[in-house]
Steps between C-alpha positions, in 0.01 A plus 500: 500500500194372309253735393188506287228656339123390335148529493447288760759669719368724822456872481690501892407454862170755608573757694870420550725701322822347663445135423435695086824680497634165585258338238543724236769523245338711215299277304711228629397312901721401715469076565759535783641184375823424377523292153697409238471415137647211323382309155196725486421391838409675813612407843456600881771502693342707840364815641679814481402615820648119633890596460687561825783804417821441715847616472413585127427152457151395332331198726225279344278330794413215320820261521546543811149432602484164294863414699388573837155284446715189469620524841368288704264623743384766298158515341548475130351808292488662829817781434537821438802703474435848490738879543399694827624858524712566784387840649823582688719426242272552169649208334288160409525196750434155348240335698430136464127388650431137515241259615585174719324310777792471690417604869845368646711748609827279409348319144396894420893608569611231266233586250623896523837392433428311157292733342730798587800266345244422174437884464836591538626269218249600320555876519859552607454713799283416791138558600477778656193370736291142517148387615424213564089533523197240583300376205253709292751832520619553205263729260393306213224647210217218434658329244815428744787759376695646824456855532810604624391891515232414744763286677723789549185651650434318752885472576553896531135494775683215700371162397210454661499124589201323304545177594263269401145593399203314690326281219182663525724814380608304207234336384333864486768675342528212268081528368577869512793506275287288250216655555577893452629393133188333398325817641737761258407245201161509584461898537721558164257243319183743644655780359537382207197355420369786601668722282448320224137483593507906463713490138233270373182677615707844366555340203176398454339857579757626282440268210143541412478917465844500325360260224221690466645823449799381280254285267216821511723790436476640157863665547851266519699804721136439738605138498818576586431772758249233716745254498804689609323701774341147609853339502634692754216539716506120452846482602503746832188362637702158458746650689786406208816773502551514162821679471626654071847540396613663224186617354667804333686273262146408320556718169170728422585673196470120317332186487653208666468127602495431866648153622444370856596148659189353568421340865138546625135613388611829673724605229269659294293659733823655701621632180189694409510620839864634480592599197407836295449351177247338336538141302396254335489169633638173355275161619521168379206452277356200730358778672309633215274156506374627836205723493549730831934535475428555097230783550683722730853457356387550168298834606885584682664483132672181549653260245462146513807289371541146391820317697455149313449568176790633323330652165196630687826680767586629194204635410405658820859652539439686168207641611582611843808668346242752301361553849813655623560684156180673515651606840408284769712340833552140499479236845678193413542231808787322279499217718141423385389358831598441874589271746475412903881488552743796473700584186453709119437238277618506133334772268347478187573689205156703375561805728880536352330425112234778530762768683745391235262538212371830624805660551413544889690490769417197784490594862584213775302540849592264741173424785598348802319368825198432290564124507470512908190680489288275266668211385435236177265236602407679807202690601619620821617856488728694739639850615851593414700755261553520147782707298429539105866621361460695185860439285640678255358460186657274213487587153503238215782524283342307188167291416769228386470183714831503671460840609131418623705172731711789639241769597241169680898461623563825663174581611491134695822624666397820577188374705720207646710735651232685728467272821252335553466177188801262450557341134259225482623391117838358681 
């Protein structure tokens, strides 16, 4: 059976806990489908809930549907075979439903007798009960797949004869079933514009004071203590469930060098929200040229870094090492920027020089969901969860270049394997 898990994935059905214990695996949701893999590859082969059980024997509807739509007579696509539960007996009964416009009594007999003769080469015993039904019958969802459990439903309440449907009746299902879709699209784009019409403007009333306060304070642990407490307000009047893990791993008798993958403007902010530590932050030094970013994240201690420029890296890496000597946290993003789609791109190698240099040890934290709530390139925010994982921390071996390869190594690794980011560098 396929199952799966993401960010994108459902939290379960409201207010139904049976359809959730069905759902739910763990972390893990049931699809309901079965798949296989082969070359890497994914593939459907049906619904779980689809196989027929009889005399120990596994039954898969779908072959025999296909067969019995050849027959003459019989409306093509128009099939379902489906397991009924016998009450007296408590065993399953194989029922074939299908649709034809035959009305004849004797062409009908005929018809019978083929499509029990297809079914039973087919499945080696016989049916154990066949309707023959008028046209528009058979269950099928809007995109035209039989569904064979609402079949058996309206087998096991008697078959209520449809027949066919007046065209008026058509015609009106046929705008509504067009038109209810458009109206879902069209209340999910509402709500979203009008949440993100409520980030912005909380943003914006957030924004100004913050500024203020962080670029007026005479004090760095003031700075600090506006912009944590303003982070999570931030965050719980934005209604994001930001969830920690492992935040006892973060040593506090030392100094250290935080890395985290890097995947939205959120990052920063949800990390001074969350964790107990204060840090410096490491910015690309474009940012610097730009009065209002430079004034407040100088006044926050942070370090500006050249990416392009090898002996100005240099340079900068020297002096940012000090920082941490003099006993100061480091905030690398390795990755050194961010992108729209999915995946932990390849790191750099400053954080890994200064922690190697210093002697201190390099702590991964993988953030995930942040991506989904503000993307690259996008200026439409949404609700949804995030989980910053806190791994254990890795300690250089040597400031020797080989050994500084192997720690960017194992810290990459370490954040790769929290969910959430596949390996972009592939």
């Amino acid at each position: 059976q396929l199952q799966f898990r993401g960010p994108s994935a459902t939290r379960g059905y409201f207010h139904n806990p049976e359809a959730n214990r069905r759902l739910l695996k763990g972390e893990w949701l049931d699809s309901g489908d079965l798949a296989y893999m082969a070359g890497g590859d994914l593939y459907l082969t049906g619904r779980a809930k689809d196989i027929i059980i009889k005399a120990g024997r596994n039954i898969y509807p779908q072959e025999v549907e296909q067969a019995v739509s050849e027959v003459p007579g019989v409306r093509k696509g128009c099939v379902a075979l489906f397991g009924s539960r016998d009450p007296e007996t408590g065993t399953e009964r194989i029922v074939l439903l299908a649709e034809t416009r035959e009305q004849d009594p004797e062409a009908r007999e005929r018809l019978r007798r083929q499509i029990e003769a297809v079914a039973n080469d087919l499945l080696g015993m016989p049916l154990d009960d066949l309707v023959l039904a008028p046209p528009q019958t058979v269950p099928k969802t809007s995109s035209g797949k039989i569904r064979r459990a609402a079949s058996r439903e309206l087998y096991e309440q008697g078959m209520p004869s449809q027949g066919r449907r007046q065209v008026w009746l058509q015609f009106l299902r046929l705008a509504l079933s067009a038109l209810l879709p458009q109206m879902r699209r069209l209340g999910r784009s509402v709500a979203e514009f009008t949440y993100a019409g409520y980030a912005w403007l909380l943003f914006t009333l957030f924004a100004v004071p913050v500024w203020s306060l962080v670029v007026a304070l005479p004090s760095i642990k003031a700075r600090w203590w506006v912009m944590g407490r303003s982070a999570r307000l931030l965050s719980r009047l934005l209604g994001i469930d930001v969830r920690v893990d492992g935040i006892e791993r973060l040593p506090r008798d030392r100094q250290l060098v935080l890395t985290a993958n890097h995947a939205s403007y959120l990052d920063g902010i949800l990390l001074v929200a969350t964790l107990p530590i204060r840090f410096v932050f490491i910015a690309k030094v474009e940012l610097q040229r730009q009065l209002i970013p430079r004034l407040f994240l100088t006044r926050v201690g942070c370090e500006f870094v050249e990416r392009n420029d090898a002996r100005q890296g240099l340079a900068d890496s020297r002096r940012i090492t000090e920082r941490v000597k003099r006993g100061e946290n480091l905030l690398f993003f390795p990755e050194g920027t961010f992108d729209r789609m999915p995946g932990l791109l390849p790191f750099r190698m400053g954080a890994f020089m200064v922690a190697a240099e210093a002697g201190v040890p390099v702590v991964p934290v993988a953030i995930q969901g942040t991506r989904s709530l503000l993307r690259a390139e996008s200026w439409m925010p949404r609700r949804g969860e995030v989980l910053i994982s806190v791994a254990e921390p890795v300690m250089p071996v040597s400031s020797e270049w080989s050994a500084v390869v192997e720690l960017r190594d194992r810290v990459r690794q370490a954040i790769l394997r929290r969910p959430g980011e596949p390996d972009a560098s592939e």
